[in-house]
C-alpha positions in Angstrom: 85.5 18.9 47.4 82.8 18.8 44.9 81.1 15.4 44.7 78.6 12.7 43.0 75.0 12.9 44.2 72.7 10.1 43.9 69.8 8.7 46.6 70.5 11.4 48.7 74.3 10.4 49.2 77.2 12.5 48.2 80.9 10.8 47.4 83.9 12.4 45.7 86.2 11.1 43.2 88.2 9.5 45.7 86.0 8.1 48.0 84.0 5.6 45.0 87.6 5.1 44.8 88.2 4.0 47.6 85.3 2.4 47.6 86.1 0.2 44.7 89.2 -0.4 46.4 88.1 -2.1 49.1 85.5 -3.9 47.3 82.6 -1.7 49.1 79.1 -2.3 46.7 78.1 1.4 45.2 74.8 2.1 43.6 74.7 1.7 40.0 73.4 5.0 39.7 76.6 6.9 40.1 79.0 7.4 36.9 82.4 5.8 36.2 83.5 8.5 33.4 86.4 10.4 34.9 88.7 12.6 33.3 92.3 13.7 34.5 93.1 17.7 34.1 95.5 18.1 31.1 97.1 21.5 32.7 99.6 20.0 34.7 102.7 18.6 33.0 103.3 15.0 33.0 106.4 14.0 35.0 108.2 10.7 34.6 110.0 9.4 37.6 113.2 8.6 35.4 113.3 12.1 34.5 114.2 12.9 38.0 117.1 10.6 38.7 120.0 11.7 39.8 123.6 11.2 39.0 124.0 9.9 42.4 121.2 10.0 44.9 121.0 11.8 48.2 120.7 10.2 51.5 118.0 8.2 53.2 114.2 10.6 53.8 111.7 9.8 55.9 108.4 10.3 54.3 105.8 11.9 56.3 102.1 11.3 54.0 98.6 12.7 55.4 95.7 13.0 52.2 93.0 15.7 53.7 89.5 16.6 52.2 88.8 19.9 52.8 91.7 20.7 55.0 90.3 17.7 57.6 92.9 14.5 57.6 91.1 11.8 56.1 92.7 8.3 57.6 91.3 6.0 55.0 92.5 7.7 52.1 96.0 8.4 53.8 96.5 4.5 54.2 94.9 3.7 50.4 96.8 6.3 48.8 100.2 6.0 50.9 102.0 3.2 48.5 101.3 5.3 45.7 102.9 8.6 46.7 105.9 6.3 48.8 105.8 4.2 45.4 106.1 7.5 42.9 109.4 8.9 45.9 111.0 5.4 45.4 111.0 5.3 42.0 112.9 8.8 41.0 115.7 7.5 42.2 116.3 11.0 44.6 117.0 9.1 48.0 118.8 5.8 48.9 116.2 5.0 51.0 112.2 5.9 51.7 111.2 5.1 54.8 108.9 6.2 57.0 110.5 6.2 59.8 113.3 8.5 60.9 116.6 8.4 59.7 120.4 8.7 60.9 121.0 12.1 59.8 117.4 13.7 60.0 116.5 14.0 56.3 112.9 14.4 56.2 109.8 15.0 53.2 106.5 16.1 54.5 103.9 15.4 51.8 100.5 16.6 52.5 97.6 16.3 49.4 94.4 18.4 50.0 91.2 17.7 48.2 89.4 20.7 47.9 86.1 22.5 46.8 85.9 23.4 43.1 82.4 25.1 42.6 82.6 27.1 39.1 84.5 28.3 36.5 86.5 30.6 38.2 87.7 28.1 41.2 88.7 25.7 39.1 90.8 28.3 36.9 92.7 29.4 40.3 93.6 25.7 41.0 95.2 25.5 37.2 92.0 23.4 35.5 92.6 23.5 31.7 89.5 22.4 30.6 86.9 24.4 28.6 83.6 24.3 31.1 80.0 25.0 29.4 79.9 21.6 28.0 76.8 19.6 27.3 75.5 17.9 30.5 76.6 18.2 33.8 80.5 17.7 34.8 81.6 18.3 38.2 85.4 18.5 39.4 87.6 17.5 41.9 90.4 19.8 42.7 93.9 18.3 44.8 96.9 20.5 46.3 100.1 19.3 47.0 102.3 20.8 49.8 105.7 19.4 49.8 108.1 20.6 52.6 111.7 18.8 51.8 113.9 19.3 55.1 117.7 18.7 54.2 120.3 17.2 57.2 121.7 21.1 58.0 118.0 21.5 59.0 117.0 24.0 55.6 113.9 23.7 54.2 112.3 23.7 50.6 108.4 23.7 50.5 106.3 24.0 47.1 102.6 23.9 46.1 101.2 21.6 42.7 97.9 21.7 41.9 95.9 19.3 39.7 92.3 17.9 39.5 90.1 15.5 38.2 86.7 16.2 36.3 83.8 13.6 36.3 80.3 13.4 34.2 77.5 12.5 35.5 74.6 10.2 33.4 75.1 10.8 29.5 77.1 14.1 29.6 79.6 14.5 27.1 83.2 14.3 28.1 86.1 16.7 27.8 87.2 16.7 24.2 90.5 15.2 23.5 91.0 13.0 26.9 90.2 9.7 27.4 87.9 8.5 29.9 89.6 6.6 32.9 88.1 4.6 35.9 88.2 6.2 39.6 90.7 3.2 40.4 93.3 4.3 37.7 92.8 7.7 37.5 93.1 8.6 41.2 96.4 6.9 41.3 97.6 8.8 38.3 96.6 12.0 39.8 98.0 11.0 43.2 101.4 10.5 41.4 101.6 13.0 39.5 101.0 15.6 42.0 103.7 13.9 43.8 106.4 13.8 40.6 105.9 17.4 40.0 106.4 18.5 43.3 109.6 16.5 43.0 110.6 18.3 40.4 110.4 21.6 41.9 112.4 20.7 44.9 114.8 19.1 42.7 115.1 22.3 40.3 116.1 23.9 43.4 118.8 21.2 44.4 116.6 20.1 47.2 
């Protein structure tokens, strides 16, 4: 997970998130300019509905930094993900408890280490690097596992991330700058859409 350094204290993209979130005071030192990758495809929710929608899922959620769980960005980041499952329309029901007939959707989002050039290309980054200034990057993976009521499963693997300035470096060309508070979401969802899609292209 790379991160924001300033005073001798280190936070990623999403914890100043989740810092803003909860209203915790942050240093004015630290940037707000944060960019969302442009290499993964925007999903829409309605573009996954169904003629008819399977069964109730329980939805299992757990956000991890660098493969550790990380509670307070599981609970923040929860809604969204349960929010972006509701609205396709796929299942009758979320819920995150179990349901009659076993159906279950194991969503896990990683936020990893993105060091140079090359590690971000592996995770799918589509932004030139070299820029003016200094921009660092947070890179997310999204493991999916879909189990149906037979008890077969369905697992895929998104990638996305998010890319940050720091002080008056100049932005990636073309993409509007977003605050941590809306552009975390919008990463969080679209990981989750796309990896909807997959299992959907697949017929679940």
């Amino acid at each position: 997970m790379n991160t924001f350094s300033c005073g001798g204290f280190s936070l990623s993209t999403v914890t100043r998130w989740l810092s803003l979130v909860m209203l915790v005071p942050l240093s004015g030192c630290l940037t707000t300019r944060v960019y969302v990758d442009t290499a993964l495809p925007v999903v829409r929710a309605e573009d996954l509905k169904p003629t008819s929608p399977f069964g109730p899922v329980q939805v299992m959620f757990e956000f991890r930094t660098r493969g550790s769980p990380n509670s307070a960005a599981t609970e923040k980041i929860k809604p969204v993900v349960l929010g972006a499952v509701g609205k396709t329309g796929l299942f009758s029901q979320v819920s995150e408890t179990p349901v009659p007939d076993g159906r279950m959707l194991t969503i896990v989002i990683d936020n990893v280490k993105v060091t140079d050039q090359g590690a971000a290309t592996g995770i799918g980054v589509g932004l030139t690097f070299g820029l003016v200034g200094t921009m660092i990057t947070d890179g997310y993976i999204c493991a999916v596992t879909y189990r149906s009521p037979s008890g077969k499963t369905n697992s895929k693997t998104v990638k996305h991330a998010l890319h940050s300035t720091i002080g008056n470096a100049s932005g990636p060309p073309g993409i509007p700058a977003m605050e941590p508070r809306e552009a975390v979401p919008q990463v969080m969802e679209q990981l989750t859409l796309n990896a909807l899609q997959s299992l959907r292209q697949d017929g679940l």
